[in-house]
Each structure stands twice: as C-alpha cells, then as structure tokens.
C-alpha positions in Angstrom: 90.2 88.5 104.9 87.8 91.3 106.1 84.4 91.5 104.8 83.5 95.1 103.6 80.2 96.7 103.5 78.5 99.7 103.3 77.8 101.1 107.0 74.1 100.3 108.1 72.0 101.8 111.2 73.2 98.4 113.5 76.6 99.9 112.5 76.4 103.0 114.2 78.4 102.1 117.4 81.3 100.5 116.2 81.2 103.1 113.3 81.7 106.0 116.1 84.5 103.9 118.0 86.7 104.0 114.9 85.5 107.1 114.1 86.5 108.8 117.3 89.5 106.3 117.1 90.9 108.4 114.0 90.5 111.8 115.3 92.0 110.9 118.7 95.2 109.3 116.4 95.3 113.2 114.6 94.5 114.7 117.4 91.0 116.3 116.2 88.2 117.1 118.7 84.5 117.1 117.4 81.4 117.8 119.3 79.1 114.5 120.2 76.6 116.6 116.9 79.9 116.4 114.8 79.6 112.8 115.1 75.5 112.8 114.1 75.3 114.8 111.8 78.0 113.2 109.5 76.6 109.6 110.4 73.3 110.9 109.1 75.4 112.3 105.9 77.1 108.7 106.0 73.5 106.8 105.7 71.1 109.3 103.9 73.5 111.4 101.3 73.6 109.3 97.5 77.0 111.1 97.3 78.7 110.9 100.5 79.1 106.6 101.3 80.9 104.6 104.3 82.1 101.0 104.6 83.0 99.0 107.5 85.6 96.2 107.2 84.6 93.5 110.0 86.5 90.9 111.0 84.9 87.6 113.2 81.8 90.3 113.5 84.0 92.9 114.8 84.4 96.5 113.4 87.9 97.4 112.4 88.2 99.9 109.6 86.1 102.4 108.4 86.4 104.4 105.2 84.1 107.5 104.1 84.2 109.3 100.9 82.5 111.1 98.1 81.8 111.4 94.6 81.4 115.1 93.4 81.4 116.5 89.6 84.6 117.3 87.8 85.6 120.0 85.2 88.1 117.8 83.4 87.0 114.9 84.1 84.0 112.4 84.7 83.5 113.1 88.2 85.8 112.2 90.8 85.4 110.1 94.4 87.4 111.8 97.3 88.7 109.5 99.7 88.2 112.1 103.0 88.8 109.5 105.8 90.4 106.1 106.3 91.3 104.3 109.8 91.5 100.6 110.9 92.5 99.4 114.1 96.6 98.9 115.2 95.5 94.9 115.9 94.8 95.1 111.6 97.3 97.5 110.5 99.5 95.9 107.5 97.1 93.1 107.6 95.7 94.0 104.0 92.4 95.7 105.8 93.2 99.0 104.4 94.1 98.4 100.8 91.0 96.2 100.3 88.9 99.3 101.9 90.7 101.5 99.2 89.8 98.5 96.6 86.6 99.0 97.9 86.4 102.6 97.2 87.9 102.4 93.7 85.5 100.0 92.0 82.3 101.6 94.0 83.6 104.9 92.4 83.9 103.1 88.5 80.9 101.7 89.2 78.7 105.0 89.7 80.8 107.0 87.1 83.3 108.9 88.9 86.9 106.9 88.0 89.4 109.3 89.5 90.1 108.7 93.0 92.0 110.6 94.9 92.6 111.3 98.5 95.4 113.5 100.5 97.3 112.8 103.6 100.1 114.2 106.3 103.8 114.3 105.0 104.7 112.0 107.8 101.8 109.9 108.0 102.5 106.1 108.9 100.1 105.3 105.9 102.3 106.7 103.4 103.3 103.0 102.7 100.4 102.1 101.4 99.4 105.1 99.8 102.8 105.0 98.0 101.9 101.4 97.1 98.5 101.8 95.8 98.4 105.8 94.5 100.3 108.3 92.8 102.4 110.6 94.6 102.2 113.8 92.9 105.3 115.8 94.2 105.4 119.5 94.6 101.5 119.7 95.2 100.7 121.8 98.2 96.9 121.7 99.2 95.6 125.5 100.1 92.5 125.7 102.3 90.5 129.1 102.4 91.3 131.0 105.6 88.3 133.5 106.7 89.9 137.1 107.9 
C-alpha cells in the first residue's frame, strides 16, 4: 500500500511532475509562477494542505485541499485537486488519498468534505464509491463582463 504524507520541501519535484501531470490530463496550461506560487500556498498556508502518496520512494499521487468556514456547518475541507499516476490507477492509491483527506479534515474541525468533478470524468468510479452524488447541482462560477 502507498505511504501518504504531507508534501515537504524535498517533495517539490515529484510534487510538480504530478502536478503538471494533472493539468496536461484536463488540458490546463499554467505559467512556471502558477506552479510556485501554489507550492508556497501548499507548504506555508495552515489552511490550504498537500499529501503525496509514494510508492518504493516514488511519487505517485498527489492531493491538495482546503479547510475554509461554513455558514451551516462546522467548517468544511474542499478537495480542489486529486491525480495519481495511470501505473496506480484502481490500485487503491486514490481512495486512501481521499481517506487521507477525510480524517485530516475531522481532525482540525471541518467534517464536511466535498469536492466536484467533470460529468465524464474517469474518476467518477470512485467518487461514486466513496461520495455522494448530489444530482441536479450545477456549479456557477462568477464571469467578469
């Protein structure tokens, strides 16, 4: 089984490889700064964590999320980004990040974990194995005119 841990400064490479990894597979493009800046956010925010999951030494999933206040509730941990290599896929990797996540996030105080994800995303499996599907949502984002 992968060993998960929070990312440290020795991290940084393998960190970016997935990183970059992910936004290649959605086909996102961020500056080289894009990738700084949120590694310093990653190491040096108390709200914003990230965990590597290594096997035999090797990086091959990464998860980053948040914890943030809640009107209704506690406070709440937003899953924003989860990736792990095609070698590990439907190896388990990804559901012990997300395991991870969840008792990190009852730990510090904010229970309700939630994340989103693309209607036709390949990860849907899991998701549909380890979430809630809440059918009918449809997430807005602000659009500047």
């Amino acid at each position: 089984m992968a060993e998960i841990s929070f990312l440290t400064e020795s991290d940084r490479a393998g960190w970016e490889k997935l990183a970059r990894g992910k936004d290649a597979y959605f086909d996102v493009e961020r500056s080289d700064n894009s990738y700084a800046e949120t590694w310093r956010r990653l190491l040096g925010d108390e709200h914003i964590r990230g965990i590597g999951a290594r096997l035999d030494g090797a990086m091959v999933g990464i998860a980053h999320y948040l914890f943030h206040a809640s009107i209704w509730k506690t406070g709440r941990c937003y899953l924003a980004d989860l990736f792990v290599t095609d070698e590990v896929r439907r190896q388990g990797v990804a559901t012990a990040l997300v395991e991870w996540v969840a008792r990190d996030a009852e730990e510090h105080g904010f229970p309700a974990l939630y994340w989103n994800t693309l209607e036709d995303a390949p990860a849907r499996k899991l998701y549909d194995r380890v979430g809630k599907f809440h059918p009918g949502l449809i997430l807005y984002t602000y659009r500047r005119q």
